[in-house]
Steps between C-alpha positions, in 0.01 A plus 500: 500500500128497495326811479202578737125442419308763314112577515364734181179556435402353088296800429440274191291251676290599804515313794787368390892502623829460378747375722916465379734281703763604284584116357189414341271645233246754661185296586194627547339420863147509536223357783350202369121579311247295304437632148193802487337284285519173733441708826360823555645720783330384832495721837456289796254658754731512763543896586870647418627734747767753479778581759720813461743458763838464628678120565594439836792250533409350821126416385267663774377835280479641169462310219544140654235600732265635262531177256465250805148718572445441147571126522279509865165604239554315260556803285798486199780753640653726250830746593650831387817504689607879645816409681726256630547482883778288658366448841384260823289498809747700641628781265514682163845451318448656137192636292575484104222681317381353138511701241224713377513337142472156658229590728289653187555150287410285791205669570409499083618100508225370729186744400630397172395123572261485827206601620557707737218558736666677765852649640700619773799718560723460772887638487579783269827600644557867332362722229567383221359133564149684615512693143619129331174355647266806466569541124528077440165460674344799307578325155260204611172449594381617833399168753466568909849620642579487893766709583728402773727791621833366549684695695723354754594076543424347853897521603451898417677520221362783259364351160331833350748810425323832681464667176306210354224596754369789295513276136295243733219701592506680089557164297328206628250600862247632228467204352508231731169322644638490804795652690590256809780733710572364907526841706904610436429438154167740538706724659710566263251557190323747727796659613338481903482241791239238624594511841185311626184264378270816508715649187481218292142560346669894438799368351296261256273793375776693467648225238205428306515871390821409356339344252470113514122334480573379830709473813601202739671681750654218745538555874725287648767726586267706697451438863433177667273180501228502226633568151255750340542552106268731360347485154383806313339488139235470285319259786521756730735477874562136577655401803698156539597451850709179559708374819874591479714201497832495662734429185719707349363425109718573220334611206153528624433851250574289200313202571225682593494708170552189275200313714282824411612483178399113439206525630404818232612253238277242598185768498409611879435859542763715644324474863481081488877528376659702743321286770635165393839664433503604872390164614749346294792679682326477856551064353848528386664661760287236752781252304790689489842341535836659546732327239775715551703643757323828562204629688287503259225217349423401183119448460344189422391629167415133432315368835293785459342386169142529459336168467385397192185686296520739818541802311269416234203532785657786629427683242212796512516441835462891672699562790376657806657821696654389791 
């Protein structure tokens, strides 16, 4: 009977893996290189960009949606994986959390080997994966983080534990460039309600003394017609008003994070960033599509793209209150 494939590290030869199939003489498996000598070591000027994020099975949020942003500006994705989530456009059917080991050697695998010019963090889950990341993260050099709150999924299923609120706002808010919560998220870091537009501005004040560089806080869950998302920082209090569309986006919060996120990569101030990230989403959900049976829409991450050398005169570009 043949025994199962197994991965060990040769702590003998870095970079370097030994894999046993049981039948045949180890053999060492390595990625294809040209010789030091032939060929120095050569980083392409494309910008690397990190996701920290659950998978989402049926493709609309999380990680798929943060690498397809990647893909729409022409950014290389990179991705630490938190969890495993088995669901559709309709429903939630199982979460399985990666372990905390995992997490940590992901996250040392790709600073290890890229350059990372910027990151993002969407789902986190519980405790112990916020305290994975924190300590992982801390062990590398510090690049722009946006921090996307993850808290509940679009069907309403719960994707951060209540007790990992606390490690949240300790372990990772004071680090993070920017903190991007929607209103129930902001609710529940502050602990009080955002009943109306006229306690959003409050409510993102109240954040930024949590500790992040700056605050996105996102207002489409609060009243009706115009979306207002206000922007508090280093720049001062920007607000983006844009017309509310009538779709029912999944995984708007991560693509707009990851958009933010590219476009810090690629050099535009945090102000110039946020403002093509919100543009970007205002784009994709214009091309939504439903390709399953649920309510919901997946965005047109792709339709959305930016056309080509866009962002590159984007950039330094300052961004007016609105």
């Amino acid at each position: 009977m043949t025994r199962p494939f197994k991965y060990t590290r040769n702590r003998h030869s870095s970079g370097e893996a030994r894999i046993d199939a049981g039948l045949k003489p180890v053999v060492r498996a390595q990625h294809s290189r040209h010789s030091a000598a032939s060929s120095p070591a050569r980083i392409d000027s494309t910008p690397s960009v990190l996701t920290i994020a659950g998978s989402d099975s049926g493709g609309g949020a999380g990680i798929q949606a943060d690498l397809k942003t990647f893909a729409a500006f022409r950014v290389h994705g990179l991705s630490v994986i938190t969890a495993l989530t088995a669901q559709n456009t309709r429903v939630v059917t199982a979460v399985a959390m990666t372990r905390p080991s995992m997490i940590a050697s992901q996250v040392e695998a790709v600073f290890d080997d890229f350059d990372i010019r910027a990151l993002k963090i969407g789902m986190l889950g519980n405790r112990a994966t916020i305290r994975a990341v924190a300590r992982a993260l801390a062990r590398q050099r510090r690049v722009p983080m946006v921090l996307d709150p993850v808290m509940v999924a679009s069907s309403g299923a719960v994707l951060l534990e209540p007790d990992a609120i606390e490690a949240l706002r300790d372990e990772l808010l004071p680090h993070a460039m920017l903190l991007t919560p929607n209103a129930p998220e902001a609710e529940l870091l502050l602990g009080r309600a955002i009943r109306d537009r006229r306690a959003l501005a409050p409510a993102a004040r109240a954040l930024l003394a949590l500790g992040p560089q700056a605050v996105l806080l996102k207002g489409g869950h609060v009243g009706r017609g115009e979306v207002e998302d206000h922007l508090l920082g280093p720049d001062g209090h920007l607000v983006h008003r844009h017309p509310r569309l009538d779709v029912d986006g999944h995984g708007t919060g991560c693509t707009l994070s990851a958009a933010i996120a590219a476009n810090l990569a690629m050099g535009q101030p945090l102000a110039a960033a946020v403002k093509a990230g919100i543009d970007y989403v205002h784009h994709a959900l214009a091309h939504a599509s439903r390709p399953g049976r649920g309510n919901v829409s997946v965005l047109g991450h792709l339709a959305a793209a930016p056309p080509v050398g866009s962002q590159s005169r984007q950039r330094g570009r300052d961004v007016g209150k609105r």
